[in-house]
N, C-alpha and C positions, 0 to 999 in steps of 0.2 A: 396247345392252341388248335381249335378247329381248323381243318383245312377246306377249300372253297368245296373241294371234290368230295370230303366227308360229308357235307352239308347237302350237296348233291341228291348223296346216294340215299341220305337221310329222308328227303321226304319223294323218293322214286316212288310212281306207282310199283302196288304190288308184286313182288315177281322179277323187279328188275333190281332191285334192291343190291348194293356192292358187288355185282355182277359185270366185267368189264365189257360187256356187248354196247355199250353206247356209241362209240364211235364208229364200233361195225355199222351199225344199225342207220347212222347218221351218213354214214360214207355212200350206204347202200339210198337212204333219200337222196343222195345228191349225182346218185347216177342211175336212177331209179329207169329212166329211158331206154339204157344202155342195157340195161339188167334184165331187162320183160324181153328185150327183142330178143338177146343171148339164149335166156330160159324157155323160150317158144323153141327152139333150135336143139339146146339140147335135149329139153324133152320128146322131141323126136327123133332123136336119134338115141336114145338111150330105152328100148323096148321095155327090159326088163324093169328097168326103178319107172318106169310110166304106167305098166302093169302094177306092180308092188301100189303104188299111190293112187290109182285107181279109184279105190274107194273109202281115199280122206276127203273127197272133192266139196262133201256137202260141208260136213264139221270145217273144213278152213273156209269154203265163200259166211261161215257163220260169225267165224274169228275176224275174218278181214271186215265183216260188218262191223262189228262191236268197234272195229280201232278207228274206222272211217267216221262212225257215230260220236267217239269222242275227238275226233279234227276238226269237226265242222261246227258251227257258232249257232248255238242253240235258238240266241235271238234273230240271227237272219233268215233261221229255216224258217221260224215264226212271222217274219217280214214277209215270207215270201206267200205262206198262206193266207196272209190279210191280202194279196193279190190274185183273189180265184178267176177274175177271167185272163191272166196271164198263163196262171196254171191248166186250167182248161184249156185253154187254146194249143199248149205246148202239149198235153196229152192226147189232145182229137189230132192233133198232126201226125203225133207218133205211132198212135195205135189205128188212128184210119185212116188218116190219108196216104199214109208211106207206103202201105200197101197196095192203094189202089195205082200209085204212081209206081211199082213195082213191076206189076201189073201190067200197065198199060207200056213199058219201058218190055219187058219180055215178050207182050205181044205183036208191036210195035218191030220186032228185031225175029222175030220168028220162033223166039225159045221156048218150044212149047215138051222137051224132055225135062228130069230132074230135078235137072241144074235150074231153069225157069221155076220150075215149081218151089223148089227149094228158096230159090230168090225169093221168090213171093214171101213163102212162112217165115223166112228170117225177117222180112219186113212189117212183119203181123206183131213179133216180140217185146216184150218189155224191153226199159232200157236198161244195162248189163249192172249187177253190184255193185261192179270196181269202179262205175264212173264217178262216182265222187273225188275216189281216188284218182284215178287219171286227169281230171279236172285242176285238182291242186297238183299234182306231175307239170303239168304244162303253164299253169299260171291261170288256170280260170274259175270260175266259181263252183265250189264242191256244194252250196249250204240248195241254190236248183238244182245240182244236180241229183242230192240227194231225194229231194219233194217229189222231184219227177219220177226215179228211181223206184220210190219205194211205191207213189200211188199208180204207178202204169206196170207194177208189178202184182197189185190186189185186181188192177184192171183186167189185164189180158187174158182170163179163162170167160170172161162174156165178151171178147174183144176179138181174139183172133179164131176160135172155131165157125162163127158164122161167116167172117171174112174169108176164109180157107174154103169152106164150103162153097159161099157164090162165088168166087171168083174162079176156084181150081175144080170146084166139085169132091173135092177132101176132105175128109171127116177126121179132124185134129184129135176129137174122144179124149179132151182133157179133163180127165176126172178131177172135180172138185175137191172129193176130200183128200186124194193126193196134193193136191195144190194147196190143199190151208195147211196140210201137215207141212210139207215143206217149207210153209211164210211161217208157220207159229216159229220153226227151227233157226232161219235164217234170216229174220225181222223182227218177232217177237223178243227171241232168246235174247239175240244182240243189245237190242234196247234196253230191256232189262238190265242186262248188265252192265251198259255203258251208265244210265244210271244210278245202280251200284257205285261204280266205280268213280262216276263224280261227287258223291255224296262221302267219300273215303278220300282222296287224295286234294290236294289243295290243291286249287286252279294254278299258282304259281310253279308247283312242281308239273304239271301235265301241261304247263306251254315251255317249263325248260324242257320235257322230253318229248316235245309237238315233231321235231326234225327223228328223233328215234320211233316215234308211233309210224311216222311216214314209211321210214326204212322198213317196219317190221310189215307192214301196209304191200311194200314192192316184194318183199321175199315172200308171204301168203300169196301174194298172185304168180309168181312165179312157179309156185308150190302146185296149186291149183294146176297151171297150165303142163307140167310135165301129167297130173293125171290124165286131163284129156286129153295128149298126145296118145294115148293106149291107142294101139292095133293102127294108128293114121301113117306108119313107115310101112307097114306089110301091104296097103291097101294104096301105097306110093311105086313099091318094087313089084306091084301087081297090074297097075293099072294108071304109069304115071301119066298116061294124056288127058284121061278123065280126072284125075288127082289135081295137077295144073293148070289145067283149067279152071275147075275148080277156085283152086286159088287165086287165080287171075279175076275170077268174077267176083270173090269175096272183096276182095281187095276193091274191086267195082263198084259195087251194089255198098261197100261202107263207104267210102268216099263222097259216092254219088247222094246219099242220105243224107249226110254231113253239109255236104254243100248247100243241096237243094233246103235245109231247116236251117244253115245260118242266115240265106238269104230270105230264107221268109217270115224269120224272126229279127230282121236287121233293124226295125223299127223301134223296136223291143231296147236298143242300145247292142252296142258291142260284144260287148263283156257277155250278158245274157245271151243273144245270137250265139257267139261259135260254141259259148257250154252246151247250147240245146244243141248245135248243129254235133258237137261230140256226144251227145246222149243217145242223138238218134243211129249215127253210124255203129254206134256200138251196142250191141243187140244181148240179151242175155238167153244165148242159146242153150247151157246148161240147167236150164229149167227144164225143156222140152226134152233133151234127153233124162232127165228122171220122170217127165207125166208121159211121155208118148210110149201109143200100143206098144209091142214086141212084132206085130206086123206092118209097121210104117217103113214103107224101101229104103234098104240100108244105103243106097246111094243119097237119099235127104238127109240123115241122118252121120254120112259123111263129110258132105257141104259143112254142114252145123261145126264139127269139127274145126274144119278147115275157114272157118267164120271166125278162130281165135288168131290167124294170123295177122288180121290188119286188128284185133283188140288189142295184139301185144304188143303192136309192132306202132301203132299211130303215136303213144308219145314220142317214139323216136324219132318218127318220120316228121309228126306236125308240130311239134315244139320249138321248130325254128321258126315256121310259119306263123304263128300265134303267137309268139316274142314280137315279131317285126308288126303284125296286126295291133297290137298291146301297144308300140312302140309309135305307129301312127296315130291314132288317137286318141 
């Protein structure tokens, strides 16, 4: 006689097939919060395997796409594109107005070193891969977040170098064909295969392993983040006032994002508000360190780093927040 578990494993996608990783996988979605913040931590304290991982950074933000791509509901991304002035609205906020509200917040306080500047460019950025993911982490909607995602990621090379320029007088020099190499990698490829893949496996086997796609979704970002912890503890036991700083201001300037686009998209509904308000604070910095010169001050370019703490760290922190939010209306 079959067993429920044979049957299971029977129709697993590919790869996961009588392989007992499920419940790892499942355990790991259900403490996925837990896990991102832990992982920011160790990966900075662990030089060595942060160097070592270095440079799997692009191939897994490619993987975590592919898994995010099959989470999310084909037909609501579709919903969401028959609403272009919603979608437009949520990209002219993120790509220009964040910035100039950056901007005028750095001005406005006097910060006119690095750290100011660096504010700004982080506010120029797309919104980060993983937020789909992070969106279903917390309970909110992954199907915007992904639309926003990926069209404010084709956006931002005619988006943020003129913005960088008038506001900072910085010349971002984001080479195009670097940037389409990198989308074809970690947009194209993804999709591709995530189609693949739904064309192969029954939709009923890929919603029993929807809680293991998650899990496998939290340990790629986790993976991800020990890479770019590289060289950010030497650059701690070097210079930790500028380092915590730093961080204090990342942790500022995501927040303050966050806030300022839930409330200005509150009209929009709830649910929609805080995912756009989570799209905005979470910035997709690992772009800019693959297209920016090798002469952009390694102090901006340490911020950018230190801009993954509040990425790893906010479902931890805002997940209770946004339950009780969810909870009231």
């Amino acid at each position: 006689m079959r067993t429920r578990a044979n049957h299971d494993d029977r129709t697993a996608p590919p790869g996961m097939c009588r392989l007992p990783i499920r419940p790892l996988l499942e355990w790991s979605a259900r403490h996925g919060g837990a896990l991102l913040a832990v992982g920011i931590f160790a990966g900075l304290l662990s030089p060595p395997v942060s160097a070592a991982l270095r440079d799997v950074v692009t191939p897994v933000v490619a993987s975590l796409m592919t898994l995010v791509l099959l989470r999310v509901d084909p037909a609501q991304v579709l919903a969401y594109l028959r609403r272009p002035l919603l979608v437009v609205a949520l990209l002219a906020w993120i790509l220009l107005a964040c910035p100039v509200l950056a901007f005028a917040v750095a001005w406005v306080t006097g910060m006119d070193g690095p750290l100011g500047a660096a504010l700004v460019i982080m506010a120029t950025g797309c919104a980060a891969t993983s937020s789909p993911a992070f969106a279903r982490l917390v309970g909110l909607d992954g199907e915007v977040s992904l639309v926003v995602a990926v069209l404010s990621t084709l956006l931002v090379p005619f988006t943020a170098p003129p913005l960088a320029l008038g506001l900072l007088g910085i010349d971002l020099a984001i080479s195009i064909g670097a940037l389409t190499g990198r989308l074809v990698l970690v947009v194209g490829l993804p999709l591709l295969l995530s189609v693949i893949i739904r064309r192969i496996v029954p939709p009923a086997a890929l919603e029993r392993w929807g809680r293991a796609v998650d899990g496998a979704v939290v340990l790629l970002v986790v993976l991800y983040g020990f890479g770019i912890m590289d060289g950010v503890l030497a650059r701690l036991l070097a210079s930790p006032g500028f380092v915590l700083g730093g961080v204090a201001l990342a942790f500022g300037g995501s927040f303050a994002l966050n806030a300022a686009t839930a409330l200005a998209f509150r009209p929009a509904g709830r649910r929609v508000a805080l995912s756009a308000g989570l799209l905005s604070g979470n910035r997709n910095m690992a772009l800019y360190f693959a297209v920016l010169p090798a002469t952009t001050d390694p102090r901006i370019l340490l911020f950018f780093a230190l801009c993954q703490f509040p990425l790893f760290l906010s479902p931890f922190l805002l997940r209770p927040v946004y339950r009780r939010l969810r909870a009231e209306a």
